[in-house]
C-alpha positions as CSV (number, residue, x, y, z in Angstrom):
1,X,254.2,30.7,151.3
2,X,256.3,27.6,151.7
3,X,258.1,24.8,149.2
4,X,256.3,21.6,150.7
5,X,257.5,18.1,149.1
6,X,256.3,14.9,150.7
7,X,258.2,11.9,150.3
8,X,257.2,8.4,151.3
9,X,255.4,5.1,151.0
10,X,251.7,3.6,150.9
11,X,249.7,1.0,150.3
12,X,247.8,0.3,147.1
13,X,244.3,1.4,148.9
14,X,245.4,4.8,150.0
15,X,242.9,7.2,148.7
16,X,243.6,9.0,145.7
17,X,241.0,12.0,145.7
18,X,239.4,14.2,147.8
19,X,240.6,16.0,151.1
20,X,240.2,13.8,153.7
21,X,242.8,12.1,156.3
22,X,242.0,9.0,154.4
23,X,244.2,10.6,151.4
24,X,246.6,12.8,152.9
25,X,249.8,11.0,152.7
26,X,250.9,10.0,156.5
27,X,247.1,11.1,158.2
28,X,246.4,7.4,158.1
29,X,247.6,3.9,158.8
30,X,248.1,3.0,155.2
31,X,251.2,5.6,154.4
32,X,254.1,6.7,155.6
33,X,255.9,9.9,155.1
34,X,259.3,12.8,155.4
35,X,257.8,16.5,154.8
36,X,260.0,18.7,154.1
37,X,258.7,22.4,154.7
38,X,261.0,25.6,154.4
39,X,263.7,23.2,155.9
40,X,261.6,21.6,158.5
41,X,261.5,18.3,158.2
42,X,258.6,16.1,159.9
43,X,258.4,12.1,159.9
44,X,254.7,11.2,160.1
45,X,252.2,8.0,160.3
46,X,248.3,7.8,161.0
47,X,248.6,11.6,162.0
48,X,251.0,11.5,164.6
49,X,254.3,14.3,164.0
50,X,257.6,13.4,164.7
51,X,260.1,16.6,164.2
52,X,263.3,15.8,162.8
53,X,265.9,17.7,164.9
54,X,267.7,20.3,162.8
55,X,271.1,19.0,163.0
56,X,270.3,15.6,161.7
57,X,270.1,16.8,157.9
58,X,273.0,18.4,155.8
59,X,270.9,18.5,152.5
60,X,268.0,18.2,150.7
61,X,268.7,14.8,148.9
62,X,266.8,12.4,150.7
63,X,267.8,8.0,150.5
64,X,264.6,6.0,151.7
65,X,264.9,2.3,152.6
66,X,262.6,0.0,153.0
67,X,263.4,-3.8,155.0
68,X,259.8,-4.7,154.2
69,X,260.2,-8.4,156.0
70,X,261.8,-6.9,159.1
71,X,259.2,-3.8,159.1
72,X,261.6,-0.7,158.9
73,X,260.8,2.3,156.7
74,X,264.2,4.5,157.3
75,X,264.9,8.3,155.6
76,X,268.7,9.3,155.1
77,X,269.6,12.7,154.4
78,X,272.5,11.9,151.4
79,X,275.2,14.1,151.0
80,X,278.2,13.4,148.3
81,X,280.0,11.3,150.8
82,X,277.8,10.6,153.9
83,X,274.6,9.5,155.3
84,X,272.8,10.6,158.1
85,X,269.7,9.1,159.7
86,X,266.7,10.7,159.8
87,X,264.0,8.9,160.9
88,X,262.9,5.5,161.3
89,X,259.6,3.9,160.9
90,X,258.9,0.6,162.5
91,X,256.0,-1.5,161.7
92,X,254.4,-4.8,160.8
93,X,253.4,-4.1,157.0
94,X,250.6,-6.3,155.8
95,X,250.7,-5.5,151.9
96,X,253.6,-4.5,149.2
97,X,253.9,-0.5,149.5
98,X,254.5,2.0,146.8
99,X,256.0,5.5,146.3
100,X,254.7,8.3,147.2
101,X,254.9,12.2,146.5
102,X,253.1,14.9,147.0
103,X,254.5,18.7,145.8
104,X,252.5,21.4,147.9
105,X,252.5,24.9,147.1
106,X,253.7,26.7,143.7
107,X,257.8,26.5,143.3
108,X,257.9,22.8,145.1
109,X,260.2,21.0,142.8
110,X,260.8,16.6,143.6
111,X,263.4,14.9,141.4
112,X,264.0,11.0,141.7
113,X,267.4,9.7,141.2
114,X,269.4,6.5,141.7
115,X,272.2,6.2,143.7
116,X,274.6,2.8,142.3
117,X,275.2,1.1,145.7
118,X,279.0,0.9,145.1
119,X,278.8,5.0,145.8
120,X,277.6,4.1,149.3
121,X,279.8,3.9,152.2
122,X,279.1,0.5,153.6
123,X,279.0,2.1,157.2
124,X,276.4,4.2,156.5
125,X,273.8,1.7,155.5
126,X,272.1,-0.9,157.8
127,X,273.5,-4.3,156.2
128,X,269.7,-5.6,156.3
129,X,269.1,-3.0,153.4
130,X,272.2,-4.1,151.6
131,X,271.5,-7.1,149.2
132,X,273.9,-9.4,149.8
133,X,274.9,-10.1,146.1
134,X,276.0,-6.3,145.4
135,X,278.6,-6.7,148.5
136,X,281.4,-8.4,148.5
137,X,281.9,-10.4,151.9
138,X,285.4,-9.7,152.5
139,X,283.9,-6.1,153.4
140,X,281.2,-7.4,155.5
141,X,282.0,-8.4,159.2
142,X,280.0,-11.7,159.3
143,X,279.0,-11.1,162.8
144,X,276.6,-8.2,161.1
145,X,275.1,-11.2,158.7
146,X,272.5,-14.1,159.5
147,X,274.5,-16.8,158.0
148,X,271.3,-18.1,156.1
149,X,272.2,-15.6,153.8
150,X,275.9,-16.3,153.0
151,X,276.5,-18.9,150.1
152,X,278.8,-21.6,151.6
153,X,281.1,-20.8,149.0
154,X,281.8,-17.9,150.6
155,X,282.9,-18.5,153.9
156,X,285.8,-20.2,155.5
157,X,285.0,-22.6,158.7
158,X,288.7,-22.4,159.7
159,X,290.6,-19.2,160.6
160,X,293.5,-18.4,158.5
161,X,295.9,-18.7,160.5
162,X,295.3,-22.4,160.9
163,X,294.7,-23.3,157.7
164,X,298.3,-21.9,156.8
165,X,299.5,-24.7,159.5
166,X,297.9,-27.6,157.9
C-alpha cells in the first residue's frame, strides 16, 4: 500500500462529503491538484492526468503559487537552494480558491511550512508571483515588470551614464 498526499486548490463549493467526482480533489472543475504517490507525481483538473516526468522533482517539498488575476496555478519542487517547475495550471478562475489536502492511506504524513521570500532565488520564481514590495528593484530587470507596478520613485527616466554628464 502506498503514501498518497494531495496537494492543491478549490473553490469554496467543492464538496466536502461523500465519494463522488464532485469531491475528489482535481475529478472536477472546481479544484486543482499535485498527487504525490510512492514518488509519482500526477498534476490533475476535472479528471484529466498529467504525469509529471521523473526528472522534474529533486524532493518532496512542494512551493505552490497562485497569479489568481493572470489564471496560473504553478507547483515547484523546493530544494534548499533551487526550484524546479513542475507543473502549471492555466485557467480563468471565477471565485477566490482555497487550500486543499487530502492524506490517503495509513503512514501519509503533509506538513505546511513558510518559506521567507528573501530565501528564494529570484530566478527561480516567475516575477508575476513576486510582490513587488518584498523585492528590491535594483534586482529586477524592468523589462520583466509592467511599469503600472513600479512606484515612480523608483525608477530613473535617464540612463546613468547621462545623468553623470549633466
Amino acid at each position: 500500500m502506498g503514501h498518497e498526499v494531495h496537494i492543491g486548490v478549490t473553490y469554496s463549493g467543492i464538496g466536502r462529503e461523500g465519494r463522488g467526482h464532485d469531491c475528489g480533489l482535481g475529478y472536477n472543475n472546481k479544484s486543482w491538484t499535485l498527487s504525490c504517490n510512492n514518488d509519482i507525481y500526477t498534476a490533475r483538473y476535472n479528471k484529466k492526468p498529467t504525469t509529471v516526468p521523473d526528472h522534474a522533482f529533486r524532493s518532496h517539498r512542494i512551493g505552490v503559487y497562485l497569479d489568481w488575476p493572470a489564471g496560473t496555478l504553478s507547483f515547484y519542487s523546493v530544494s534548499s537552494d533551487t526550484m524546479t517547475h513542475l507543473h502549471t495550471f492555466t485557467s480563468t478562475f471565477t471565485e477566490p480558491l482555497y487550500p486543499a489536502f487530502r492524506i490517503w492511506y495509513c503512514g501519509a504524513s503533509l506538513s505546511l511550512c513558510q518559506v521567507p521570500l528573501s530565501q528564494v532565488p529570484l530566478s527561480q520564481v516567475p516575477l508575476s508571483q513576486v510582490p513587488l514590495s518584498q523585492v528590491p528593484l535594483s534586482q529586477v530587470p524592468l523589462s520583466q515588470v509592467p511599469l503600472s507596478q513600479v512606484p515612480l520613485s523608483q525608477v530613473s527616466l535617464c540612463p546613468s551614464e547621462y545623468k553623470e554628464s549633466i
